[in-house]
C-alpha positions as CSV (number, residue, x, y, z in Angstrom):
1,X,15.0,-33.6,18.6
2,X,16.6,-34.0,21.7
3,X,17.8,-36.8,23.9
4,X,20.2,-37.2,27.0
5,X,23.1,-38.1,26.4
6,X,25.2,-39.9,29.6
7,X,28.9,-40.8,28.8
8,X,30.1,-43.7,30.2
9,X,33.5,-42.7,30.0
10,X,35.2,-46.0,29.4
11,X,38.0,-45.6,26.3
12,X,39.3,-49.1,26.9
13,X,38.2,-51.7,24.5
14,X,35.6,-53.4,26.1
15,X,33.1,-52.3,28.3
16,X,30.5,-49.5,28.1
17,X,31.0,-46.3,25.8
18,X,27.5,-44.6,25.9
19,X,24.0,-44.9,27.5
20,X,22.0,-43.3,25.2
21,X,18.3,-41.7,26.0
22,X,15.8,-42.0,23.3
23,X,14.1,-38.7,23.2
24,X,10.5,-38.9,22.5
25,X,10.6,-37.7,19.3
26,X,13.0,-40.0,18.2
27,X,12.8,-43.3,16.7
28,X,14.3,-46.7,18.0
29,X,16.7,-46.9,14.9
30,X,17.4,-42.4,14.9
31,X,19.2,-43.1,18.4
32,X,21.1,-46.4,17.4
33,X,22.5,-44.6,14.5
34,X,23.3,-41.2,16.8
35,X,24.3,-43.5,19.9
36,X,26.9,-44.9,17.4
37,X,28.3,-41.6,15.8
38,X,29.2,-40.2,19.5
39,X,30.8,-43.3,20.6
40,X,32.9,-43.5,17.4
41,X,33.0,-40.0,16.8
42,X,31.8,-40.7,13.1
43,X,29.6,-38.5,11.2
44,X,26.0,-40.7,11.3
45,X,26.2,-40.7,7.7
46,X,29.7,-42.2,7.6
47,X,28.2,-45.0,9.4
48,X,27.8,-48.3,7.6
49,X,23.8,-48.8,6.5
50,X,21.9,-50.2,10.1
51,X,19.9,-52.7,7.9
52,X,23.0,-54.8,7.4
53,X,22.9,-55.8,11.2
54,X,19.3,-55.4,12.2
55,X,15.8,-54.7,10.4
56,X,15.1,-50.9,11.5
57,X,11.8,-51.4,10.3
58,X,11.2,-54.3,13.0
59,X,13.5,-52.7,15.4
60,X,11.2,-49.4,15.2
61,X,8.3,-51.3,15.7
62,X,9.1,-53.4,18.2
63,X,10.4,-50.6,20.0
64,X,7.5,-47.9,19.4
65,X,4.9,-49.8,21.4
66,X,7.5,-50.2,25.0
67,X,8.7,-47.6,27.4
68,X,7.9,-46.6,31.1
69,X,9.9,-49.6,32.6
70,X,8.9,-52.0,30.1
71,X,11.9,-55.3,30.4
72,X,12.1,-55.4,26.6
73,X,15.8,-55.8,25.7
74,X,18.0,-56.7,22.1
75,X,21.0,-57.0,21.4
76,X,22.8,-56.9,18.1
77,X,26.4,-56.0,16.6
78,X,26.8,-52.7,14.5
79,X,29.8,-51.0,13.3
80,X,31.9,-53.7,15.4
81,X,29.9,-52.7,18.3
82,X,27.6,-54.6,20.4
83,X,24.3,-52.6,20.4
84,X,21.6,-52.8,23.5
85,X,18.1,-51.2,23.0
86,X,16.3,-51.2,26.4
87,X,12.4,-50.8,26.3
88,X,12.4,-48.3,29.0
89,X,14.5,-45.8,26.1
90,X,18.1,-46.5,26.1
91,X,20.6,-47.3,23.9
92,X,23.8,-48.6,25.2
93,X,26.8,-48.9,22.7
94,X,29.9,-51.1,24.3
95,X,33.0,-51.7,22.7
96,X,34.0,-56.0,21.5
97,X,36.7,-57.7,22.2
């Protein structure tokens, strides 16, 4: 399983951390969870459970059926992060205030 991974570079406490690729072997919820870990540079399975912010099983399947430029977006909070799944594969993970 493996994904691209582009660093946004930003340390401050807002403002983008990662932009995360979804690999195509990968589920929706799989790359939240990993986009999260390399942000916070927590273990994944240190990370609090995903289904106390979002459904993964409706985040997976809304998620499954986009791609190739679809303009699809979510946004939730995770881990005191706020969490953006595109429908064209990425994850983006930015710090809150």
């Amino acid at each position: 399983m493996e994904s691209a991974l582009n660093q946004a570079g930003s340390t401050s406490t807002t403002g983008t951390l990662v932009r995360y690729d979804i690999a195509d072997d990968q589920s929706v919820t799989e790359a939240v969870i990993d986009a999260v870990a390399t942000a916070t540079g927590i273990s994944p399975i240190e990370l609090p459970p995903l289904y106390d912010s979002v459904d993964p099983d409706a985040l997976n399947t809304l998620f499954d059926r986009q791609r190739e430029g679809s303009a699809l977006e979510m946004g939730f909070f995770y881990s005191d992060y706020r969490i953006v799944v595109e429908g064209d594969g990425r994850v983006i993970v930015s710090a809150t205030e």
